[in-house]
N, C-alpha and C positions, 0 to 999 in steps of 0.2 A: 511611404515605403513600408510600415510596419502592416498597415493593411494589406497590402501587394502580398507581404510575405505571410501575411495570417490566410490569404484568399489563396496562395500556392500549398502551403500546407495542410489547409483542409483538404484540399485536391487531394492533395498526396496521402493521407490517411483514410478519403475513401475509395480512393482505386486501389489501394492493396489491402483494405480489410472486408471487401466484399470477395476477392476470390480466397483471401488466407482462411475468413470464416466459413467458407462451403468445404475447401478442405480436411480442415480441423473437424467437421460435424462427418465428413466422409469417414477419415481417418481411424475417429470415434471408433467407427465399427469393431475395427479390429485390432487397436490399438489405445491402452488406459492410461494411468499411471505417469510416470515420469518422463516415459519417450514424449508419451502428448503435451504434456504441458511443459519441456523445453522446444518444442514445435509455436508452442502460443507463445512463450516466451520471445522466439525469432522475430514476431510481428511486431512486438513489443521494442526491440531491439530498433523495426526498422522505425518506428515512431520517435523514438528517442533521438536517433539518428538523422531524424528528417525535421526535428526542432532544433538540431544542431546547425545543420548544414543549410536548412530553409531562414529559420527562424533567430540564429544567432543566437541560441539558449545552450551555453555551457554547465558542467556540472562538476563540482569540485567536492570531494567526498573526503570526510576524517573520520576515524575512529569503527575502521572493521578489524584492526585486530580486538577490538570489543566484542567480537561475535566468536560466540561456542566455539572450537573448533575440532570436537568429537565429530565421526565420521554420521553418527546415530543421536545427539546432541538435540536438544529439544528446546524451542524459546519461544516467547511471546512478544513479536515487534509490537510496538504500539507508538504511533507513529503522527507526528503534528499533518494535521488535512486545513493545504490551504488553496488547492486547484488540483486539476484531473494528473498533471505533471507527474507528482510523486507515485499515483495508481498506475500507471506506468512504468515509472522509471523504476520502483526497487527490485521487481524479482530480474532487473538487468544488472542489479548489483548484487545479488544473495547468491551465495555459494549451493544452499538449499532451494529447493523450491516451496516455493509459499502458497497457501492457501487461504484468501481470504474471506473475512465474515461480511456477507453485501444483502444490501435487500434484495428480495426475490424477484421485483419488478424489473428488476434489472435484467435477468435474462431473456424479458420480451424481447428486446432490444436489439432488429436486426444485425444476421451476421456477428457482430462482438457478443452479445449476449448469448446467442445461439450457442457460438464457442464455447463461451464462459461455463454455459450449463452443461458444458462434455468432461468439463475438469473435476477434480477434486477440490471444489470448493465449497464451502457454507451461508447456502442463500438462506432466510431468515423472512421471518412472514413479523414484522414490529408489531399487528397489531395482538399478540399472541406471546407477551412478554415472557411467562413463565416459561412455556414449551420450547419458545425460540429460546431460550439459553439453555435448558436442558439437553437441544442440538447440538447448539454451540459446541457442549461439555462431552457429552456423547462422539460428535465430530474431529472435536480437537484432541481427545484422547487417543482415537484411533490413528490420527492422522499423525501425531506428534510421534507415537510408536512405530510411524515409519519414517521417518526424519525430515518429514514436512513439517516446515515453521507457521505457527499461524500469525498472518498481520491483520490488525485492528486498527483503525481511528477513533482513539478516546473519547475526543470530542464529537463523534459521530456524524460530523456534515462539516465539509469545507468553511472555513473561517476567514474572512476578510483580514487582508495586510495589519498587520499592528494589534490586531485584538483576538483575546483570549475566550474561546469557548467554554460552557461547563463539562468538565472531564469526568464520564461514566466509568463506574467500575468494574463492568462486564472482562474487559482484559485484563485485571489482577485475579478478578474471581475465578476465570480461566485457569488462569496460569495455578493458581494455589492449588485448585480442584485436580489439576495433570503434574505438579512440584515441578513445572519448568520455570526458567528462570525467566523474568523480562529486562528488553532489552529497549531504552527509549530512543527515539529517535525524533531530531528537531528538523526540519526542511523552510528552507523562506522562498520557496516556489512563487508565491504573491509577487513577487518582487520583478519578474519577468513574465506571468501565463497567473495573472488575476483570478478569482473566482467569477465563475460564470461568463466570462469575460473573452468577447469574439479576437480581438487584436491581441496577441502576443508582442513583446518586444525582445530586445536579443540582450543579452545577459548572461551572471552567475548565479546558479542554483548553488547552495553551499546545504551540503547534508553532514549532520553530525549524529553520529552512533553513539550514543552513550554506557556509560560502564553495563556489564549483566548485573541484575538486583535480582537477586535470589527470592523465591517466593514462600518457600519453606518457614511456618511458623509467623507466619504475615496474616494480618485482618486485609480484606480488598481495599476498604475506601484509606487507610491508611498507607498500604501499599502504591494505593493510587495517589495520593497526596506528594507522595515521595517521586514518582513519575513525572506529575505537573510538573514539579518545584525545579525539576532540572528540567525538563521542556524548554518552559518559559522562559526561567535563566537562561538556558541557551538560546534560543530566540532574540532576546535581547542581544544578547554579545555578538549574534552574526548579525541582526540587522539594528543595528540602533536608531536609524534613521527614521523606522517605523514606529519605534514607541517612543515618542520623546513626547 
């Protein structure tokens, strides 16, 4: 049965993301900024909706009164990556719209990436470390100035169930460089929609916001130390069954 429904839900996410991405690239034309990317958003919406209602993947969310709540309010998600679930699922939970740091390969990538690359977000070239964070910096300033949040994966690639990645300091150093605050966030996605992983199964997504940490007068990898330490702790506490 889990197959059945992983084979319906793929259905269902590429028969509405090849006309929503011709759209969105139409749309482009004459339309930038935040109308577009609550437009992308929509799609995003019906994806979420359609591991709900196909796939038997619920989502139960704590801690947004932890997020800014200035109208103009500026943060750094940084955010545990442990399947495509959560790349989806947040800007269906952000009051803000976000703009994320991605590889640039990414926007080959039929239709979704086409989109991708109409938005306000920060593709990044890895093998070009310095300059790509000078973007980053460059990017995020401007974009934090207009009350786009930017989200990060510290750990920089998807993490198998139960195990911990090494966390980059590229999202503190951000955040210090623009004085926005960071906000962490733990997701146990793994737990129903695996990494790399074709079968989904039906389940609770449990997402936890964690307190703003202020980046004001912070070193990054210490900042980032700080990040981990409540990640992980939280990690544990929603799923314990994975690190025992």
């Amino acid at each position: 049965m889990a197959f059945l429904r992983s084979v319906v839900h793929m259905g269902w996410m590429l028969v509405t993301v090849i006309p929503w991405g011709i759209i969105m690239c139409v749309a482009s034309i004459w339309r930038r900024g935040e109308p577009l990317y609550w437009m992308a958003e929509r799609w995003l919406g019906w994806a979420i909706g359609g591991a709900r209602l196909i796939l038997g993947i619920r989502t139960r969310v704590t801690g947004m009164e932890n997020l800014p709540q200035a109208q103009r309010a500026g943060a750094v998600l940084l955010v545990k990556h442990q399947s495509t679930f959560e790349t989806f699922l947040m800007p269906t939970l952000m009051p803000h719209p976000l703009a994320y740091v991605f590889k640039k390969e990414l926007i080959y990538v039929p239709f979704f990436g086409w989109a991708m690359a109409r938005l306000d977000m920060i593709h990044i070239d890895r093998s070009q470390r310095a300059q790509a964070f000078n973007k980053v910096v460059k990017q995020g300033r401007a974009l934090l100035a207009q009350g786009i949040w930017i989200i990060m994966f510290p750990e920089g690639t998807r993490i198998p169930r139960g195990q911990q990645g090494t966390y980059k300091s590229g999202g503190t150093r951000l955040a210090i460089e623009t004085g926005a605050p960071v906000i962490p966030i733990a997701v146990t996605s793994a737990k129903v929609w695996p990494r790399k992983a074709f079968i989904k199964r039906p389940g609770v997504v449990d997402v936890s916001i964690g307190p703003a940490i202020s980046s004001v007068g912070r070193e990054p990898v210490e900042l980032m130390r700080e990040v981990e330490a409540w990640i992980e702790a939280e990690m544990r506490r929603l799923d314990p069954e994975a690190y025992r």
